[in-house]
C-alpha positions as CSV (number, residue, x, y, z in Angstrom):
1,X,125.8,-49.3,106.4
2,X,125.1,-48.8,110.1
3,X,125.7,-45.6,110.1
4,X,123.3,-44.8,107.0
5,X,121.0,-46.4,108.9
6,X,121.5,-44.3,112.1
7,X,121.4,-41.1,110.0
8,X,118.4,-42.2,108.7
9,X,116.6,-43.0,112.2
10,X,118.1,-39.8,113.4
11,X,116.2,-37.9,110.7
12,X,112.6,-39.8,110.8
13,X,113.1,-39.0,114.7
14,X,113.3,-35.4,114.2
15,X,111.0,-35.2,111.5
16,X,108.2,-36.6,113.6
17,X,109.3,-34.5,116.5
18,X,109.0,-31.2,114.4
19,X,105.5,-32.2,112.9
20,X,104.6,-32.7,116.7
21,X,105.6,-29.3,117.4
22,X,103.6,-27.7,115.3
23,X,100.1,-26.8,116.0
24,X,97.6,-27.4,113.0
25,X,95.3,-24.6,112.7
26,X,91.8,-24.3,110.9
27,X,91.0,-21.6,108.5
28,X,89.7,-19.0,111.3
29,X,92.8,-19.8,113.5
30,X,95.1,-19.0,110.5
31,X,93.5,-15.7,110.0
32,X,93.5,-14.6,113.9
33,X,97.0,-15.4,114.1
34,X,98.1,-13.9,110.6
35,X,96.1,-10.5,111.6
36,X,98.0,-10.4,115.3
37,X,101.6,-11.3,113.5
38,X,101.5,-9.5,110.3
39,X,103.9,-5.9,110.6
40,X,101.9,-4.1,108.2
41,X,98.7,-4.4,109.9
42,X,100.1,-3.5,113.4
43,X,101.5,-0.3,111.1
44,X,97.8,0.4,109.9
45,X,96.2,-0.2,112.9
46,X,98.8,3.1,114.9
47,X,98.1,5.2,111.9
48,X,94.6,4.6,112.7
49,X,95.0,5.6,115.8
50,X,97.0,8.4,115.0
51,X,93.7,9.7,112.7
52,X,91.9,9.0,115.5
53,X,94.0,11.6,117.9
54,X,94.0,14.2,115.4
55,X,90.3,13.9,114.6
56,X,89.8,15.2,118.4
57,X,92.2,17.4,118.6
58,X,90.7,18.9,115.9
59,X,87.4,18.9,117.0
60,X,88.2,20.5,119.8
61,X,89.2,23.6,118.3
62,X,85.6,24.1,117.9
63,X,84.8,24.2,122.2
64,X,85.2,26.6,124.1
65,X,88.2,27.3,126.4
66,X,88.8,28.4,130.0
67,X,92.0,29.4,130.7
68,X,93.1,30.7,134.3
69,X,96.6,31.9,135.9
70,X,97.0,31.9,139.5
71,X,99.7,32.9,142.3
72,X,100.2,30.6,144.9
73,X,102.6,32.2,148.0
74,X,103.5,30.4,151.1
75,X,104.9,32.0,154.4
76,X,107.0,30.5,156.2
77,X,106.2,32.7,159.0
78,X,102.8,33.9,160.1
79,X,103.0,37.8,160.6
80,X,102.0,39.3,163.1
81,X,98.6,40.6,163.0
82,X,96.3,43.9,164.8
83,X,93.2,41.6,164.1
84,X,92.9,40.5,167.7
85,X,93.9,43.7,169.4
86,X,91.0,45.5,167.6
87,X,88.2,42.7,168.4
88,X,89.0,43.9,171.7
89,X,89.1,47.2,171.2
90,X,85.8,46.6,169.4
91,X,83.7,44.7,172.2
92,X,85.6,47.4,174.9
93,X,83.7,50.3,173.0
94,X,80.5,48.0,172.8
95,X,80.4,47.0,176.1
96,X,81.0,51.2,177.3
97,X,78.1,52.4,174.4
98,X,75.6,49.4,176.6
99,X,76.4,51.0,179.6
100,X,75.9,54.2,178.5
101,X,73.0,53.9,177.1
102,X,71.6,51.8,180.1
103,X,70.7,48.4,178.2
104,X,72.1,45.5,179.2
C-alpha cells in the first residue's frame, strides 16, 4: 500500500512540475511561434528568396556592361634610366643658346 501511494505522489509531483514547465501562450503567441518552427514555411520563405535572386539577375540582363582587362607588372629592380642624363644635357644646351644669344 505504501508504495502505491509513493508511486502515486511521485506522479502528481511530476505532473505539476511538467505543467509548470510549460509556457501557456495566447492565440497571437501560438501563431508567432508556429510560423518561426514550422519546416515548410522556413522551405517557402528560401524559395522566395531564391525568386528573389533570380528576378535580379534577370533584370540585369537588361543594363549595360563594362567590362575591362588589365596587366599589372612589378619590377623587382628599377632599370636604369637616360632620363636624368638628358635633363642635363637639356638645361646644358639651354643655358649655351642664353649665352649666345646674350639674354640672361
Amino acid at each position: 500500500m505504501r508504495l502505491g501511494f509513493h508511486a502515486i505522489a511521485l506522479l502528481c509531483t511530476l505532473s505539476i512540475a511538467g505543467q509548470a514547465a510549460r509556457p501557456s501562450y495566447g492565440i497571437d503567441d501560438a501563431v508567432t511561434v508556429a510560423k518561426k518552427q514550422n519546416l515548410e514555411i522556413a522551405i517557402v520563405r528560401k524559395q522566395i528568396q531564391g525568386a528573389r535572386g533570380g528576378f535580379v539577375e534577370a533584370r540585369s540582363g537588361y543594363l549595360p556592361s563594362l567590362a575591362s582587362t588589365g596587366l599589372y607588372d612589378k619590377r623587382e629592380h628599377q632599370q636604369d634610366t637616360r632620363l636624368a642624363m638628358r635633363i642635363t644635357t637639356f638645361r646644358v644646351l639651354e643655358e649655351e643658346l642664353k649665352g649666345a644669344t646674350g639674354k640672361a
